[in-house]
C-alpha positions as CSV (number, residue, x, y, z in Angstrom):
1,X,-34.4,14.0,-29.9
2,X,-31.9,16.7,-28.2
3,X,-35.0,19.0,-28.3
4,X,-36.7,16.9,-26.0
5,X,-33.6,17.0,-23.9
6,X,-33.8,20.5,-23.6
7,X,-37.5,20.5,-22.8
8,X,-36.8,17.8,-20.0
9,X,-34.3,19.6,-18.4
10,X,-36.5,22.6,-18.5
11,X,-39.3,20.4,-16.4
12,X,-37.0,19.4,-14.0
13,X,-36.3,23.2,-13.6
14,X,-39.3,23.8,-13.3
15,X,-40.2,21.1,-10.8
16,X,-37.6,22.5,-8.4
17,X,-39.4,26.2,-9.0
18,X,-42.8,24.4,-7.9
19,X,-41.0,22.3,-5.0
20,X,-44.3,20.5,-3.8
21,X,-43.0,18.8,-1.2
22,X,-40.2,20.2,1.2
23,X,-41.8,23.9,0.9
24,X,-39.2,25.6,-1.2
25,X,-36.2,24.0,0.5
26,X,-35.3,22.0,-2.4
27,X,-34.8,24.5,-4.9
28,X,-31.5,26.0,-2.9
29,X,-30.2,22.1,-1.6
30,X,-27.3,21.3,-3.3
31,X,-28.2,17.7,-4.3
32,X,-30.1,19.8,-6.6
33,X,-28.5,22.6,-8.1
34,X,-25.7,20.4,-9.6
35,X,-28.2,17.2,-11.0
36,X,-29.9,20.9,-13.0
37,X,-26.7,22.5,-14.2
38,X,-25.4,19.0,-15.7
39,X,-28.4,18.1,-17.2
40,X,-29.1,21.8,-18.3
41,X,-25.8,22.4,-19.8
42,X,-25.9,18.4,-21.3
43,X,-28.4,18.7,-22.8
44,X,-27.9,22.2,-24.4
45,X,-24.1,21.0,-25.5
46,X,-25.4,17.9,-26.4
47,X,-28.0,19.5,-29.0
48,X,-25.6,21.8,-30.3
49,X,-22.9,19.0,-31.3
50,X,-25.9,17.6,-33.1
51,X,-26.6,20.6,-35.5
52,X,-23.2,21.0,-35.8
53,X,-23.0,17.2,-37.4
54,X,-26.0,17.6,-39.1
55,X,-26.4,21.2,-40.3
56,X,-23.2,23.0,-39.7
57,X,-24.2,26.2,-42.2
58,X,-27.2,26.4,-39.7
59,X,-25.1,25.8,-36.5
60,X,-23.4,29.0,-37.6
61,X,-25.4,31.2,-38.7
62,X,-27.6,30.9,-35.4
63,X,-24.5,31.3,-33.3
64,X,-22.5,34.2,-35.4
65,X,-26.3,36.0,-34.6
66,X,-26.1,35.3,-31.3
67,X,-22.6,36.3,-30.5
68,X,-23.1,39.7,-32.4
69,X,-26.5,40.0,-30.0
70,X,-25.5,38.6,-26.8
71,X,-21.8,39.3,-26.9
72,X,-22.4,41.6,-23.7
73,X,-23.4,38.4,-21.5
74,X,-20.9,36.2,-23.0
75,X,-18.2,38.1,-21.7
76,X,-19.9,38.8,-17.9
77,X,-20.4,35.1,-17.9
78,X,-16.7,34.3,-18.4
79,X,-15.3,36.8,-16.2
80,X,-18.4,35.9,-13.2
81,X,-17.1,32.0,-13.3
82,X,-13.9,33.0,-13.9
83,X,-13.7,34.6,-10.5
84,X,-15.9,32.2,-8.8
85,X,-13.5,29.4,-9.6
86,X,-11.0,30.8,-8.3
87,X,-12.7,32.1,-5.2
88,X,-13.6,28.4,-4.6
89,X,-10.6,26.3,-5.4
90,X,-7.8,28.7,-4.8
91,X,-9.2,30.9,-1.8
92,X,-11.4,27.9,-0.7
93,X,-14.6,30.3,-0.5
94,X,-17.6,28.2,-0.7
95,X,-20.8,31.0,-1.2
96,X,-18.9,32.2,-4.4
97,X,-20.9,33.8,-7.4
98,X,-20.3,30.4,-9.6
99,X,-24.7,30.0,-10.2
100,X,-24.6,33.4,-11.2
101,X,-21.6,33.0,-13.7
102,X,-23.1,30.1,-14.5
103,X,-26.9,30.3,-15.2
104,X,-26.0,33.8,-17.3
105,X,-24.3,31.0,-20.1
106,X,-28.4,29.5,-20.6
107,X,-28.8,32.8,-22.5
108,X,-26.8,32.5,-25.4
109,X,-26.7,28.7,-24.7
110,X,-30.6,28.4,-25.1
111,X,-30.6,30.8,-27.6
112,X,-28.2,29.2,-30.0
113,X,-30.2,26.0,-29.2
114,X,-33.7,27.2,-30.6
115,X,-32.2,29.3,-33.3
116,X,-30.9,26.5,-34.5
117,X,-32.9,24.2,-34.7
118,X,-34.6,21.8,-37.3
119,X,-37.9,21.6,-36.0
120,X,-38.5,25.3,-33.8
121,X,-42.3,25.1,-33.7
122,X,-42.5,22.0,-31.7
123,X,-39.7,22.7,-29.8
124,X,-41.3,26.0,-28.7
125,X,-44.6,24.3,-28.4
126,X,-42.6,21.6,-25.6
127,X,-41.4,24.6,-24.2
128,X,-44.3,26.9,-23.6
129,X,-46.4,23.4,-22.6
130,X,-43.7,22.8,-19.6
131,X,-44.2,26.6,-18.9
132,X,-47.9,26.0,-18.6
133,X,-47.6,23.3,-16.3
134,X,-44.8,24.9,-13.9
135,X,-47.4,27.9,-13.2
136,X,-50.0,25.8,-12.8
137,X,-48.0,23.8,-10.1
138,X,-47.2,27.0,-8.7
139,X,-50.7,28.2,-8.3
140,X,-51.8,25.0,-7.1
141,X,-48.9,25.1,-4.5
142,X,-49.7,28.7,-3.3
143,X,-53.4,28.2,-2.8
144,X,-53.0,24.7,-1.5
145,X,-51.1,26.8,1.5
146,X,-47.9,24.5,1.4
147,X,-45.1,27.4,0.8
148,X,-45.3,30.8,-0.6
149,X,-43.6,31.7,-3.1
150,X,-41.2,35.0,-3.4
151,X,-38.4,35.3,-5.9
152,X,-40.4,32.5,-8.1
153,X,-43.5,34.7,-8.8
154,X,-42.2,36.8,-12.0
155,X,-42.8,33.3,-13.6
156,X,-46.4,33.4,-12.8
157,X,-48.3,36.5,-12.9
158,X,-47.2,36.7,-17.0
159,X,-49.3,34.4,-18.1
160,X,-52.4,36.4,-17.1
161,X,-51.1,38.8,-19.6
162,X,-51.0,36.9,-22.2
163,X,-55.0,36.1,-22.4
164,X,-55.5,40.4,-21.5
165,X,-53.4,40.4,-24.2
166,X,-55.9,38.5,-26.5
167,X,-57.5,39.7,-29.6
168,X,-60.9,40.1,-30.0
169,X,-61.7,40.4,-26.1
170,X,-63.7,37.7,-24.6
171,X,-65.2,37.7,-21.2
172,X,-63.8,34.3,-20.8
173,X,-60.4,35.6,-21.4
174,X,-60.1,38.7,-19.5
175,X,-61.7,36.7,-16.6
176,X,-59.1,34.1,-17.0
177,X,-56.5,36.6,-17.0
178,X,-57.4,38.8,-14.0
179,X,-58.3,35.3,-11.8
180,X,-54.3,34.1,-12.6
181,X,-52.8,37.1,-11.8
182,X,-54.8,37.2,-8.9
183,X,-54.0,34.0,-7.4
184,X,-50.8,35.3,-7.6
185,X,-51.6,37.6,-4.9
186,X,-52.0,35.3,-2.2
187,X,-48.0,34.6,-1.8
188,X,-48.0,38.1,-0.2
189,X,-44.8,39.8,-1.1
190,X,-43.5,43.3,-1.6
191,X,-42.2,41.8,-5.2
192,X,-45.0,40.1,-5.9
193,X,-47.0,43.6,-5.2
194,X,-44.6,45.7,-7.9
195,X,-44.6,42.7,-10.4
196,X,-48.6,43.1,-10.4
197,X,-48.4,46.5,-10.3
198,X,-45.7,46.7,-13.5
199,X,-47.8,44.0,-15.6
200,X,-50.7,45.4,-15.8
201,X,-49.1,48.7,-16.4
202,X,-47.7,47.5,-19.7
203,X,-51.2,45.6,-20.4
204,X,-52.5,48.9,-20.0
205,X,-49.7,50.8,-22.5
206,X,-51.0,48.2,-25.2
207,X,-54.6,48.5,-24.2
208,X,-54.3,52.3,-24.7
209,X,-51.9,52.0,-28.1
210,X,-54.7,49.8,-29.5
211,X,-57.5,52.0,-28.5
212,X,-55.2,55.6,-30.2
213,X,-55.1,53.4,-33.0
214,X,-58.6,53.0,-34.0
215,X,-60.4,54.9,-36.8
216,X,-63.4,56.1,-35.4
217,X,-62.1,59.3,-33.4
218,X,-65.5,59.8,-31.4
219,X,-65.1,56.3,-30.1
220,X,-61.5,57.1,-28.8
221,X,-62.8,60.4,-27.1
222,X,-65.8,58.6,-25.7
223,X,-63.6,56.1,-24.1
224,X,-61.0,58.1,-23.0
225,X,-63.5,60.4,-21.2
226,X,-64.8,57.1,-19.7
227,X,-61.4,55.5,-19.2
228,X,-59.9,58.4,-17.3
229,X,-62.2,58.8,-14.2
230,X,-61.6,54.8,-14.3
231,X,-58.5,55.3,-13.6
232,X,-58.5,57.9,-11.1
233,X,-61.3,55.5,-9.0
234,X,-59.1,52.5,-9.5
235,X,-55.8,54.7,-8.5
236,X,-58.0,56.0,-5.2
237,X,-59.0,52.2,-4.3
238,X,-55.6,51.2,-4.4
239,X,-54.0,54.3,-2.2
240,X,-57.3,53.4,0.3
241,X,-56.4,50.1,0.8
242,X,-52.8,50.6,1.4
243,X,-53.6,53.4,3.6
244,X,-56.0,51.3,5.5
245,X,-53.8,47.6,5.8
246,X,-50.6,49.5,5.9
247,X,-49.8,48.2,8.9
248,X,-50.9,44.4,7.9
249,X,-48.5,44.1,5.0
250,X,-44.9,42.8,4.7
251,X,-42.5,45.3,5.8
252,X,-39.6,44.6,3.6
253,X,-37.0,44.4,6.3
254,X,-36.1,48.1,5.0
255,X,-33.1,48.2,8.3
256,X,-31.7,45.2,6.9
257,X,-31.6,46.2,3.2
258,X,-30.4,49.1,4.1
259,X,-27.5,48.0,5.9
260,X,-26.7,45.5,3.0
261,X,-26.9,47.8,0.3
262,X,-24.7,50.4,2.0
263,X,-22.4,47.8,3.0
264,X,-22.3,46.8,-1.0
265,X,-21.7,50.5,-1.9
266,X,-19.2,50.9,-0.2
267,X,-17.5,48.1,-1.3
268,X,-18.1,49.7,-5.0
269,X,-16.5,53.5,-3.9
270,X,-13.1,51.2,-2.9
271,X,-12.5,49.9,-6.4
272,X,-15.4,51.3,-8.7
273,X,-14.0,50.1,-12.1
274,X,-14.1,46.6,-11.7
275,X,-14.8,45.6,-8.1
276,X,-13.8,43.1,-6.4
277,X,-13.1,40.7,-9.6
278,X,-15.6,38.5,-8.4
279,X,-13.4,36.8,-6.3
280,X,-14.9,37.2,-3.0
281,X,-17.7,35.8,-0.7
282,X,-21.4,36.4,-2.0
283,X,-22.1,37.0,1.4
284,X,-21.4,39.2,3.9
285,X,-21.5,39.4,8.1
286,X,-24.7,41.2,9.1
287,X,-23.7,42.4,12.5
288,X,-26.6,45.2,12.8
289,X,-28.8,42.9,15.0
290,X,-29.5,39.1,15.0
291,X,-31.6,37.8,12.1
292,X,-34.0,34.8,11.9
293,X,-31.4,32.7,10.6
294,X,-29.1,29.7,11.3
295,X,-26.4,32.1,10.6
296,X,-25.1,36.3,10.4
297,X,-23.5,35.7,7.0
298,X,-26.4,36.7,4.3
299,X,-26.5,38.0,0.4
300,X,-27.1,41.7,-0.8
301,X,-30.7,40.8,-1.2
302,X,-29.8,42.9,-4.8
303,X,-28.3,40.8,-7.6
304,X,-27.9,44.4,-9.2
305,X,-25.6,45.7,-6.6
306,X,-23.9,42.4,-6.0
307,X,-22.9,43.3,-9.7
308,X,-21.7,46.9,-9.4
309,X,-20.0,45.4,-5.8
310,X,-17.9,42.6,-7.1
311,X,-17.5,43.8,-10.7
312,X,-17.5,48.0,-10.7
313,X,-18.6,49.4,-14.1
314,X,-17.4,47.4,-16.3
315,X,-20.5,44.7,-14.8
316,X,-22.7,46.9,-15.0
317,X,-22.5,48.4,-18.3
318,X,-22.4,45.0,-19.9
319,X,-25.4,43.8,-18.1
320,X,-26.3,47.1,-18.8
321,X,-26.2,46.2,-22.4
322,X,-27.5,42.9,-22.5
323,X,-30.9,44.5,-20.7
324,X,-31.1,46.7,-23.6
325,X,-31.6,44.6,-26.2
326,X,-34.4,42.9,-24.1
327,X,-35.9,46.1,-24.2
328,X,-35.8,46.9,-27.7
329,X,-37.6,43.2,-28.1
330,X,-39.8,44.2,-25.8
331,X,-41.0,48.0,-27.3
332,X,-41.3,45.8,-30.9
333,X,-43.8,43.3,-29.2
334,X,-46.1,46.0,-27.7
335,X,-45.7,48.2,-31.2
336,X,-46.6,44.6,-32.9
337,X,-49.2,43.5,-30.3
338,X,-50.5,47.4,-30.4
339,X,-50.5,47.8,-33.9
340,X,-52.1,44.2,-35.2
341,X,-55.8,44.2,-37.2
342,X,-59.1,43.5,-35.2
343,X,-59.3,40.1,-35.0
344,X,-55.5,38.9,-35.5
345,X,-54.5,35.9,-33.1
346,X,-51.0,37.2,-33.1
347,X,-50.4,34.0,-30.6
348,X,-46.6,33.8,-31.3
349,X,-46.2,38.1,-30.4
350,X,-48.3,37.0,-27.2
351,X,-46.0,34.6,-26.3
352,X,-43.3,37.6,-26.9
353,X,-45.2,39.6,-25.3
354,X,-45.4,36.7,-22.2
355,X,-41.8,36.4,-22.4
356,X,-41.0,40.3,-21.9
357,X,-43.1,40.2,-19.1
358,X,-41.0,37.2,-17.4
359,X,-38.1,39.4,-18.1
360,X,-39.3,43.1,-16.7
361,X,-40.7,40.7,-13.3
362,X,-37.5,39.2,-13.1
363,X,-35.8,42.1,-13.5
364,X,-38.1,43.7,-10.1
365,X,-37.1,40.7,-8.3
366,X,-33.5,41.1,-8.6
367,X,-33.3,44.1,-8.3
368,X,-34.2,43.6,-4.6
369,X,-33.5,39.9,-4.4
370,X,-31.1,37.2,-4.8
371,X,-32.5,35.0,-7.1
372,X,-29.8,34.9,-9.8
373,X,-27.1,32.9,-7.4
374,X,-29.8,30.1,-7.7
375,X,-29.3,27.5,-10.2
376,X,-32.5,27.1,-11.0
377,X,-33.9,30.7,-11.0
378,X,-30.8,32.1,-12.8
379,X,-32.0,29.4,-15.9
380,X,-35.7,30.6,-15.7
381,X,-34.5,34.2,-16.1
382,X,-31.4,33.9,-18.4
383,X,-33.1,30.8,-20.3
384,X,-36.5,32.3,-21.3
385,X,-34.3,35.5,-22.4
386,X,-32.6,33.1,-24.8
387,X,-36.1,32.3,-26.2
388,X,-37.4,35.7,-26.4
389,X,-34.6,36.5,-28.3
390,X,-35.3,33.2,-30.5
391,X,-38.5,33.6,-31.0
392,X,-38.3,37.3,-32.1
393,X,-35.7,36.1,-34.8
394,X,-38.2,33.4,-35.9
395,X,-41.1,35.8,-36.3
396,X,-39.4,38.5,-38.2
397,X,-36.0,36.5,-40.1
398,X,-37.0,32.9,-40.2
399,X,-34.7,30.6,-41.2
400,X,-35.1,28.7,-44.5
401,X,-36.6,25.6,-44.3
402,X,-33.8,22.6,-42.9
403,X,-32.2,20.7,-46.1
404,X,-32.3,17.1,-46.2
405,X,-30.5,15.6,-43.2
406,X,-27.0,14.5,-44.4
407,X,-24.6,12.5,-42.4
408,X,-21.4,14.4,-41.6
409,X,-20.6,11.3,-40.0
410,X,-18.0,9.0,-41.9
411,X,-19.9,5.9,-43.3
412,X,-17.8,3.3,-41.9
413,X,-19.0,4.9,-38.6
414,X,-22.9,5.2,-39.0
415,X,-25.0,3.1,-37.0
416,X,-28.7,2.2,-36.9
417,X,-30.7,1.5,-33.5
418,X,-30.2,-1.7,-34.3
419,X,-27.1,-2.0,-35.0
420,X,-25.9,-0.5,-31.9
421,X,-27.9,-2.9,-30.0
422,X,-26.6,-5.5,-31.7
423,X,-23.0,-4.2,-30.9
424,X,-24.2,-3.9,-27.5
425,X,-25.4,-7.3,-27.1
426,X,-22.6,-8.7,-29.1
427,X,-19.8,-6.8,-26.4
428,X,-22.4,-8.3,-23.4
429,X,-22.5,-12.2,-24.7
430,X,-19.0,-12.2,-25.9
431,X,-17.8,-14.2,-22.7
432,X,-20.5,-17.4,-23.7
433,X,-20.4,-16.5,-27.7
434,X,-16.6,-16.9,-28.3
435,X,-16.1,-20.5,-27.0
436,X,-18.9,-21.6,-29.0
437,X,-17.5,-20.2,-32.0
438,X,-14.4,-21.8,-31.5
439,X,-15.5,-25.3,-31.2
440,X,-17.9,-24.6,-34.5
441,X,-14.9,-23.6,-36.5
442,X,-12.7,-26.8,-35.4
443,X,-15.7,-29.1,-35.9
444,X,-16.3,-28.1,-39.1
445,X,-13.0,-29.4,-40.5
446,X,-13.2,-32.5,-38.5
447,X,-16.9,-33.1,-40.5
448,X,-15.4,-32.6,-43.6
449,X,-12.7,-34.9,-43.8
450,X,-15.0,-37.5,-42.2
451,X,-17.3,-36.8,-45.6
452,X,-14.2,-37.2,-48.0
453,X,-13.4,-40.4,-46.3
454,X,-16.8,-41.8,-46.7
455,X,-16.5,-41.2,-50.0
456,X,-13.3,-42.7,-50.9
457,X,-14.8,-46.5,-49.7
458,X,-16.2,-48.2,-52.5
């Protein structure tokens, strides 16, 4: 039941990704961001007060691992909000960093959450199904022409990979794969270019690890001599056509970045140990030249150096940190995905292997973007981390099998369905329900005298 919360939540997030119908607007209004947090974080609090009243020794074994793991993020989350709360309340700054505090806690959170609980196949199985359908929404979105999508796309182009990924190859499946990431294309973007390019760049790393790896040693030479002037043709193609539509594709707004990023540096050389606390504006006046805005106060347009601006080194070597174990998950699922016998599904290292992906294109879009202030972005990034992580535990220390569900609930207090709506019902008709009661009790001694004088007449 909470696990369904979860995955509901998740939709919703997901929903406001897609944003069918007010082209993209809806995903930064606030009517939305705080409807996602208190559902998110409801429903995430809400399952974990459930293990802990139903399997406590499971509750905390899941969360001592996660805390040992994640302890990096923990601490950057309390010390982002921290700031951001009082930026808002007591310096009454309303573009504060509070989403980015904020959406870093669906990390551990949603880690905690699936490490813990009773039933993780199905729970990942309602995850990866509402993952399906927010891509597909996307895709449909972007070809439909009704908005384009920019610091979304990390979500989509992974799931390509995951059917190049496949094992045995199928023509069916490396079609299916090149056609998604394609579609991808048409949103247009400098990210969505460098997401493309890095995806298939690690499809190609366990491509080549698989093909090292095989036993016949004239085979491997054979290929690699046909591989290689492959790659040299496909390498030209792509230098032709930027050469040749250089002047059609996006610019980047380089004078723009630039200004902002310099303006963010220096910010860091006045207090380079911890910044700023994170108690100033996320934004800052651009005063270079008018932009194509309602207003002159914009973001970094780079979470990263919003990070090193506002919170000096100490932000950046616990984000720092918390990248790194992503990236030890991610060099075990190519090794695993690499390594794996001719013919081996491997569908839950895929999914890894999906997941790493999600992180490595998030990581590009950030990097020059400001997705992470964004409710809803931040839990796509931070919240599919918390699964990676989860899922890598499953596959290589499962848990043991849940015991018996015990209540840790006192007896006196333990109630069915139906005896809660008969409480409920009981507390509604109370009004109608007492009167009557009354008059049955006083006419039930008034009948029983009436029976005792009946019989006393002879």
């Amino acid at each position: 039941m909470t696990e369904t919360l979860i995955v509901l939540a998740t939709a919703f997030a997901g929903f406001l990704l897609v944003d069918p119908f007010f082209g993209g607007a809806l995903t930064k209004a606030t009517i939305a961001k705080w409807p996602l947090l208190a559902l998110v974080f409801g429903s995430l609090v809400f399952h974990i007060v459930g293990r802990a009243l139903t399997d406590p020794a499971r509750l905390r074994r899941a969360a001592g691992e996660v805390l040992r793991t994640w302890w990096p993020i923990v601490v950057l989350a309390s010390w982002v909000t921290l700031g951001s709360l009082f930026a808002r309340f007591a310096e009454g700054i309303r573009e504060s960093f509070l989403g980015l505090g904020l959406g870093m806690f669906c990390l551990p959170l949603m880690a905690v959450a699936v490490r813990s609980s009773r039933q993780p196949q199905a729970f990942l199985q309602g995850l990866a199904a509402v993952y399906v359908a927010t891509v597909l929404g996307m895709l449909v979105v972007l070809l439909s022409d009704l908005h384009v999508f920019h610091e979304e796309i990390f979500v989509a182009v992974p799931l390509g990979a995951y059917f190049l990924a496949a094992r045995p190859v199928r023509l069916w499946r490396f079609g299916l794969g090149v056609s998604l990431i394609a579609a991808c294309l048409f949103s247009f973007k400098n990210t969505t270019f460098l997401i493309v390019l890095a995806v298939l760049a690690v499809c190609g790393v366990v491509w080549s690890q698989r093909l090292l790896r095989r036993r016949n040693r004239m085979g491997v030479v054979a290929a690699v001599y046909f591989l290689l002037p492959v790659l040299m043709v496909g390498a030209a193609a792509l230098f032709w056509l930027w050469w040749t539509n250089r002047t059609g594709l996006p610019s980047g707004n380089v004078e723009y970045r630039t200004e902002m990023y310099g303006i963010a540096w220096r910010r860091f050389l006045e207090s380079p140990l911890w910044g700023t606390g994170f108690i100033e504006s996320s934004v800052t006046y651009f005063e270079l030249f008018r932009v194509a805005t309602r207003v002159q106060t914009l973001p970094t347009h780079s979470d990263i150096l919003d990070m090193l601006a506002h919170g000096g080194l100490l932000a950046i070597v616990l984000w720092l940190l918390t990248v790194w174990q992503l990236v030890r998950i991610g060099a075990a699922t190519i090794v695993q995905l690499a390594s794996a016998p001719f013919g081996e599904s491997n569908r839950g290292w895929r999914w890894m292997f999906l997941l790493v992906l999600v992180q490595l294109g998030a990581l590009i879009t950030y990097a020059v973007n400001p997705p992470l202030i964004n409710p809803a972005h931040a839990y796509w990034v931070w919240g599919s981390a918390g699964v990676l992580w989860a899922l890598h535990r499953q596959l290589t220390d499962p848990l043991a099998p849940p015991v018996a569900w015990v209540h840790q609930v006192p007896s006196r207090l333990q109630l069915s369905a139906w005896a809660l709506l008969g409480l409920g019902l009981g507390r509604l008709l109370a009004p109608l329900l007492n009167p009557l009661r009354a008059a049955w009790r006083g006419l039930g001694p008034r009948l029983s005298g009436v029976v005792r004088r009946r019989k006393v007449v002879p």
